[in-house]
C-alpha positions as CSV (number, residue, x, y, z in Angstrom):
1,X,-14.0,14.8,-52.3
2,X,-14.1,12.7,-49.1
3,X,-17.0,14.3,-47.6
4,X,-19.4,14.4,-50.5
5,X,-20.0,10.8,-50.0
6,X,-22.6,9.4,-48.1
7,X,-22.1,6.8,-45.2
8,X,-23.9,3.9,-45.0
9,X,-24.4,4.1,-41.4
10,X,-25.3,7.3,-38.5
11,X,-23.0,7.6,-35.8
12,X,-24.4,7.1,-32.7
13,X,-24.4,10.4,-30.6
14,X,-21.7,10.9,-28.5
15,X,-22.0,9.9,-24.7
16,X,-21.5,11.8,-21.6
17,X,-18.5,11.9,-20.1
18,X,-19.8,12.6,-16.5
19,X,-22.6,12.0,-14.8
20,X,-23.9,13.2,-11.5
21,X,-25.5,9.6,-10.6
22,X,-21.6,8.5,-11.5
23,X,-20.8,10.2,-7.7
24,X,-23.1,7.5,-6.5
25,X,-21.4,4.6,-8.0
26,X,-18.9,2.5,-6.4
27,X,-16.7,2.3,-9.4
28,X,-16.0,6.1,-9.5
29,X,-14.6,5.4,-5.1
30,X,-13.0,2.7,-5.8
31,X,-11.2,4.5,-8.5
32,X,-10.2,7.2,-6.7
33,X,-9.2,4.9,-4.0
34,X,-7.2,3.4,-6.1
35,X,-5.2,6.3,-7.1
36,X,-4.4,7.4,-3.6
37,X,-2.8,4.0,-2.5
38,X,-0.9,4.3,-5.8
39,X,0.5,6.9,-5.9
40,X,1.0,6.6,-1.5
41,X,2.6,3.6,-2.7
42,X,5.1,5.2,-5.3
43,X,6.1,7.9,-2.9
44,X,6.9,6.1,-0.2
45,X,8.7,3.4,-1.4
46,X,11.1,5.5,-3.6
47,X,11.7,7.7,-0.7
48,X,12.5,5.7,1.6
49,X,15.1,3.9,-1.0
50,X,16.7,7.2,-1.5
51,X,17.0,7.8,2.1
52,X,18.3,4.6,2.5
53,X,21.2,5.3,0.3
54,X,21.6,9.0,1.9
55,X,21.8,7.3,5.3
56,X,23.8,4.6,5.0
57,X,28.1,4.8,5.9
58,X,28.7,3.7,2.7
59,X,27.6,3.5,-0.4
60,X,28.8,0.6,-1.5
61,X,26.5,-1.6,1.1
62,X,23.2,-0.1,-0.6
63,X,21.6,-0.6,-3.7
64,X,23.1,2.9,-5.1
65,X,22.2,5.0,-7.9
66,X,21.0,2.2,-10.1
67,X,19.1,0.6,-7.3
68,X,17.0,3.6,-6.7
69,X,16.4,4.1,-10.4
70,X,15.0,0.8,-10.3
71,X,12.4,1.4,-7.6
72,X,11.2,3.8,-9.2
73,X,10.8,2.1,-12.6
74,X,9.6,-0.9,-10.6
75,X,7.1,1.0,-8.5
76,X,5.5,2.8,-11.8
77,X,5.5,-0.2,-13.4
78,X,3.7,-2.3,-11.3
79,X,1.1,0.0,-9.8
80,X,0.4,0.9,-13.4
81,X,-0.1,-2.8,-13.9
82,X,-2.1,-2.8,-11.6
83,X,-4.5,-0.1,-11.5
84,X,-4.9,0.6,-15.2
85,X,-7.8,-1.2,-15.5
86,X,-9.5,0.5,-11.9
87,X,-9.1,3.9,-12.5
88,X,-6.4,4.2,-15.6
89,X,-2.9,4.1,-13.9
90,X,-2.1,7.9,-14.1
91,X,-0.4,7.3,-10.5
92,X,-0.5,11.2,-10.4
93,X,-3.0,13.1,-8.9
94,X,-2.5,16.0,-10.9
95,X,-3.2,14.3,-14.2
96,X,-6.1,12.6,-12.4
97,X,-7.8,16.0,-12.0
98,X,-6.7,17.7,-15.0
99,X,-8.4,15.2,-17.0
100,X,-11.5,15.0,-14.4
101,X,-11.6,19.2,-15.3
102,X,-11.3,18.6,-19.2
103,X,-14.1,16.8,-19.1
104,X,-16.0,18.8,-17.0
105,X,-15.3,21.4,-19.1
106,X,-16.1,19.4,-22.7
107,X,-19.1,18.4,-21.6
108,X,-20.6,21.5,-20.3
109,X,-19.5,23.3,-23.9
């Protein structure tokens, strides 16, 4: 019953996801870029709070459990913050070119 009415518009064809002239752009560096200092970022800070608490005499004069929990919360959420709009905020490489390969493959089908 729905689709036996007609629209009153046309959808406008559906764009390309990638484009080779997009390898020449700046944005598509800069985004990458982006990801790489993030997720640098996120690794090394939580590591080195972990080791921290590993290497310390005793527990109680480091931030603990809770502390490292909130490194890692706090590093996610501001890189996220803060490169969302550059290049998305996966902070993950691997979900950074799984979805780079989806749409490889979408667009080519």
């Amino acid at each position: 019953a729905q689709g036996a009415e007609e629209k009153d518009y046309r959808e406008p064809p559906a764009a390309p996801v990638f484009e080779v002239e997009e390898l020449t752009s700046w944005s598509f560096y800069r985004a990458g870029i982006a990801e790489f200092v993030a997720t640098f970022l996120f690794l090394y800070i939580s590591i080195l709070t972990v080791m921290g608490v590993n290497k310390s005499a005793s527990k109680c004069a480091t931030v603990g459990i809770q502390g490292i929990a909130w490194s890692f919360g706090g590093m996610i959420f501001a890189l996220v913050y803060c490169t969302a709009g550059i290049s998305g905020g996966h902070i993950n490489p691997a979900v950074t070119f799984g979805l780079f390969l989806v749409a490889q493959r979408r667009r080519g089908a």
